[in-house]
N, C-alpha and C positions, 0 to 999 in steps of 0.2 A: 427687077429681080425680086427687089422685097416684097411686090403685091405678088408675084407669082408663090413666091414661098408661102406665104397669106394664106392664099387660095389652096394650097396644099394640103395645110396645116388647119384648115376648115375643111377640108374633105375627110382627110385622116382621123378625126375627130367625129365628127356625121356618121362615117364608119363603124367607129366602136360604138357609138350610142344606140342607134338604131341598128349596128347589125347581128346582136344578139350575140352567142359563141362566137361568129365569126362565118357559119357555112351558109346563109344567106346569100351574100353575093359571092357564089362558087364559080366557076369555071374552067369546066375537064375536073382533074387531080390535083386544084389549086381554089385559092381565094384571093376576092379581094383584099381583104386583109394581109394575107402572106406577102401579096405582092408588092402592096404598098409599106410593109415592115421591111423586107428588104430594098428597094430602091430610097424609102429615105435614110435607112442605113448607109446604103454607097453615098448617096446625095452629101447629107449634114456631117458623113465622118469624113470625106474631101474636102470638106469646109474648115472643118477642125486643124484636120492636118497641113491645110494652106495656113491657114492664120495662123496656125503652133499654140493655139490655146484652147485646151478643154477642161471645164469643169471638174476640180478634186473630185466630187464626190462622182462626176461619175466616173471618173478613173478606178474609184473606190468600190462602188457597189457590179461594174463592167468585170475587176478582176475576181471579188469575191465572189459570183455566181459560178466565174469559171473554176475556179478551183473548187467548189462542191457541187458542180454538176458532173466536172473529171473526176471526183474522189467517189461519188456515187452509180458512175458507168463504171467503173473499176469495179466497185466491191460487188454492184446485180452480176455484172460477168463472170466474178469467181463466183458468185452461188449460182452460176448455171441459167442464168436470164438471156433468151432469146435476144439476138439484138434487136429485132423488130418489136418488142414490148419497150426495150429497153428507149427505143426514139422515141416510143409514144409519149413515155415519162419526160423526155427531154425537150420532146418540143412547145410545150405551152409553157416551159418555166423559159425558156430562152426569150419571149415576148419582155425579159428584165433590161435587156439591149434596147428596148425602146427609148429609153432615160436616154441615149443617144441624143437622139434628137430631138425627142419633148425636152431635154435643154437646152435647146436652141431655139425651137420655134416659142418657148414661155418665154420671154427673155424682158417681158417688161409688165409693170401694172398694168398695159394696156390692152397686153397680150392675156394674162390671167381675167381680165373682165369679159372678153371678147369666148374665152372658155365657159368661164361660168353663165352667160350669156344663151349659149348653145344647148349647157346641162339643163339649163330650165324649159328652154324652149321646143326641145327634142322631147323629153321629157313630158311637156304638155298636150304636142300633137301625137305622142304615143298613146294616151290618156285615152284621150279624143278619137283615138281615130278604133279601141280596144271597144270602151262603150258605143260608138255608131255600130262595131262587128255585131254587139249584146243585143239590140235594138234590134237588127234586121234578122235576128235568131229568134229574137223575143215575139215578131211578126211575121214570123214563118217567110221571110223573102230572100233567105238562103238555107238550103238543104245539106245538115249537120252530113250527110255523108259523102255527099259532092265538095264539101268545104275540107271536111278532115280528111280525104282521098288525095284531093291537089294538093294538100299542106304538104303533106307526105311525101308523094309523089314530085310536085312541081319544085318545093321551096326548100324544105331541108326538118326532115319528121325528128333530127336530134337536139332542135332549136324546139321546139313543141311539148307541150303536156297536157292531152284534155282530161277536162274533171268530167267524168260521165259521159253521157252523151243529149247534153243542153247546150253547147256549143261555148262552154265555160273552158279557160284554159289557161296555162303558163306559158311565157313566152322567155325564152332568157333575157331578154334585152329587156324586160322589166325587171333587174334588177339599178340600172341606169333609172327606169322611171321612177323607182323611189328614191334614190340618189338625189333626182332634181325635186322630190318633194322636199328634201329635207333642202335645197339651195332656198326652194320658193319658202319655206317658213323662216331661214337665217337672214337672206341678202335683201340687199335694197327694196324697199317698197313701191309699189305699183299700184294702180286701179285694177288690175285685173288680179293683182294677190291672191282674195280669198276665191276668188272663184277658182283659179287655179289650183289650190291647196284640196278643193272638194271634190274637184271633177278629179284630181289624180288620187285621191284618199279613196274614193267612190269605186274606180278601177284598180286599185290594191285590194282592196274586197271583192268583188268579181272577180278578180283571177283564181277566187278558192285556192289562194296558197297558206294554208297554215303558218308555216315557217316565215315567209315575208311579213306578216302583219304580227306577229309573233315580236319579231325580233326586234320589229318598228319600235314596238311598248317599250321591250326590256331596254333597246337603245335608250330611252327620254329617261323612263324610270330609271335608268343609272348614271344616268350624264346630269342628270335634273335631282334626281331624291326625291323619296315622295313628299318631303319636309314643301317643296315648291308646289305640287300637286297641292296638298292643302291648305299652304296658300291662296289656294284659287288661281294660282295666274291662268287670265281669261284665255290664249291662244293653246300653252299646252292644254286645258283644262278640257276645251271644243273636241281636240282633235282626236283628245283621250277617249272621251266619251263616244265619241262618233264611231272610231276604231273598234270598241270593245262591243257598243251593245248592236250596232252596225254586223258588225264579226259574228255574233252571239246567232243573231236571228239568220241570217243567212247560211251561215254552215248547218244551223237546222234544220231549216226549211227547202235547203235543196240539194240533189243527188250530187256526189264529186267522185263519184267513183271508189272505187278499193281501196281502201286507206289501210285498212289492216297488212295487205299483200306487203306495201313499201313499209312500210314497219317492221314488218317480220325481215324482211332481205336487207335492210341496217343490222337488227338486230344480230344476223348470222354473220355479217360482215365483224362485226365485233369480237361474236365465240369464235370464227376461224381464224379471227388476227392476236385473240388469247394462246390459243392452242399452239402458236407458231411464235410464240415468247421463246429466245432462250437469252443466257448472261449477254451474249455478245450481241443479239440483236436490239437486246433493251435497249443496248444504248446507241449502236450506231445503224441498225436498221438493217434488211435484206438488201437493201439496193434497188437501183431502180431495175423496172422488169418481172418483179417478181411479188403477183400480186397474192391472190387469194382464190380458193376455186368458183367461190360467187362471183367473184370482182376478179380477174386476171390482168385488166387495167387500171380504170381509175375506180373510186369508193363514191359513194352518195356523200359519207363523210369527212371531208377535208381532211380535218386532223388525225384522223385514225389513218388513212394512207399513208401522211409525212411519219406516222410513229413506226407504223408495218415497212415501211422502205427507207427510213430515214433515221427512227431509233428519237430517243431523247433530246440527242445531238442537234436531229433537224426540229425538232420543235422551237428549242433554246436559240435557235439560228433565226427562227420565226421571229421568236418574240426579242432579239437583239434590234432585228429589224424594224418591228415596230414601234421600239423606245426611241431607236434614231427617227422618226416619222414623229414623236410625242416631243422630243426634245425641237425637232424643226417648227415645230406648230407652237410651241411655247416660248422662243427665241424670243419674239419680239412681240409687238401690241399691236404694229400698225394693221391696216384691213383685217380689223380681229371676224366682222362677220362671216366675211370669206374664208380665213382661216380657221372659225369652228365649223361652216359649214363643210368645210374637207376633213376636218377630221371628225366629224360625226359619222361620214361616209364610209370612211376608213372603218372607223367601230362598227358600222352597219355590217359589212361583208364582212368582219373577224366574224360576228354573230351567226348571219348567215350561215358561214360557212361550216356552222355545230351540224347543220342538216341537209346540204348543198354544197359540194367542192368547188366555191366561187375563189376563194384567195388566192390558188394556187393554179390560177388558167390564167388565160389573158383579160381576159373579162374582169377578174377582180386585178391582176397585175396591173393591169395601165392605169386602176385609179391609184394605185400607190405610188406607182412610177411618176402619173402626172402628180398627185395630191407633191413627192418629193421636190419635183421640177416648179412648182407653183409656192412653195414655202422657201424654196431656198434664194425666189426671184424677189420675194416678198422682205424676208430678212435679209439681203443684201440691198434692197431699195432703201428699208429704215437706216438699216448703216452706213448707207453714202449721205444720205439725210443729215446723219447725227455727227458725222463725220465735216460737213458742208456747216453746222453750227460752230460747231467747236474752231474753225479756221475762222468762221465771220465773228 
């Protein structure tokens, strides 16, 4: 039963790393992913309910979701919010029920290495397999329009972003791959380390995302200070350099398409969710449903949604949330590399999310949800530890 759980809990995982948003492996009006959110839901909450023991905290964070996702379908419905917006708002925050059962299947150091394990390694044949895509564009031995047709067409064109038309592109599930960039420069050492660090640095550049390689910088540069940069320290020091002047040339030297357009459609995203300030929305939000007339759904920018639907209220809800996530990561010392490597990650997607609504889907959810499920296995290990001195 336990290898079958195992095998589960490696699949489900494989899932979110490699499957971008989630509508990659689709099926009819459904996903892989939905599918497998709901049955390890039935699965590990039968387990719970047999043993009679679940995790405080996810009793904790299970009942507060529900009480302000109820308080926020309430208030979109009295301001007139179709239900069918209003699901759409509800259903990537509900992916916070996963803590279900990513606290079950995390449930030991062995199980958290076996994770981080994965982040690196999905991570690097993502790399890998993005530059081989570059390579056979770059050799004319796939045809930019038979490639961007089927993308569309066969696999899922809301997972996709091309830069022009040199067959340069975003893929969501390259937010996971720099995820495991920042595993492979915290965790355990390898032979294959730096080669790893360069071929996934190499393909954060190629994908011509601004914002990703952006946020990489400000990530180190704030968690580090530039006081460390001049020091010299030789790894951040590489990767800096590599990053920027790597960055520099490239976004020069080749076409990414319209950048001004998605600039301007943030921008008005902004002036319509000014315009639709009043006392009572400041603080607790339109509710869910009720978007903007550029955006009637979600926003390019994360935060500006939670302020336009959510008020002040749901910001401060945010960042309650995060401090619990800083307080867990600071508990204790033991596997500190793994536990900076999670929360660097953490900081990655808050960042991110100034220019891409990552924190509030699934995509950036489950790294909070595991990053919680992985610190709290972590801090309960040191204290059975410290707990097992103190009696010897």
């Amino acid at each position: 039963m336990r290898i079958l759980l195992k095998l589960l809990f490696t699949g489900v995982l494989l899932e979110l790393f490699l499957g971008g948003g989630g509508r990659v492996f689709e099926f009819g009006n459904t996903t892989l992913r939905i599918l497998l959110f709901f049955f390890n839901i039935a699965l590990v909450g039968a387990i719970y309910i047999f043993r009679s023991k679940i995790p405080t905290y996810v009793i904790q964070l299970s009942l507060a979701v529900i009480s302000l996702l109820a308080f926020y379908v309430i208030l979109g419905w009295l301001n007139g919010a179709p239900f069918a917006l209003i699901a759409e708002d509800v259903k990537p925050l509900t992916y916070f029920f996963s803590v279900i059962f990513f606290s079950y299947y995390i449930d030991s150091e062995q199980r958290v290495r076996l994770l981080v394990s994965l982040i690196k390694r999905t991570s690097f044949l993502m790399a890998i397999a993005y530059i081989f895509i570059q390579i056979l564009f770059y050799f004319e031995k796939i045809d930019f329009t038979i490639f961007y047709n089927y993308v569309n067409t066969q696999i899922a064109s809301s997972e996709f972003y091309f830069r022009g038309t040199n067959g340069l592109f975003f893929y969501k599930g390259f937010l996971y791959m720099v995820v495991g960039l920042i595993f492979w420069i915290h965790t355990d050492k390898s032979k294959f380390k730096g080669l790893a660090i360069f071929i996934i640095t190499s393909a954060m550049i190629l994908s011509g995302t601004r914002g990703l390689i952006l946020m990489f910088v400000i990530l180190y540069a704030l968690f580090y200070g530039i006081p460390l940069l001049l020091k010299l320290n030789f790894k951040i020091l590489i990767i800096t350099v590599v990053l920027i002047f790597g960055s520099l040339y490239f976004f020069k030297n080749i076409e990414l398409g319209n950048k001004n357009q998605s600039d301007s459609v943030r921008l008005q995203q902004i002036q319509q969710v000014i315009e639709r300030i009043d006392p009572i929305s400041f603080f607790i939000g339109h509710g869910f449903g009720n978007g903007v007339p550029i955006r009637t759904v979600h926003m390019e920018i994360g935060y500006l949604e939670v302020f336009h639907k959510q008020g002040i209220l749901g910001l401060v809800i945010w960042f309650i949330f995060f401090t619990v996530l800083y307080n867990a990561y600071t508990r204790n010392k033991n596997s500190l590399a793994i536990r900076k490597a999670f929360f660097l990650s953490i900081l990655f997607v808050i960042l991110i999310s100034l220019t891409n609504p990552f924190f509030n889907n699934p995509i950036g959810i489950s790294l909070f949800v595991i990053s919680m499920s992985v610190f709290w296995t972590l801090n309960k290990t040191a204290e059975n530890q410290n707990n097992f001195k103190l009696i010897k």
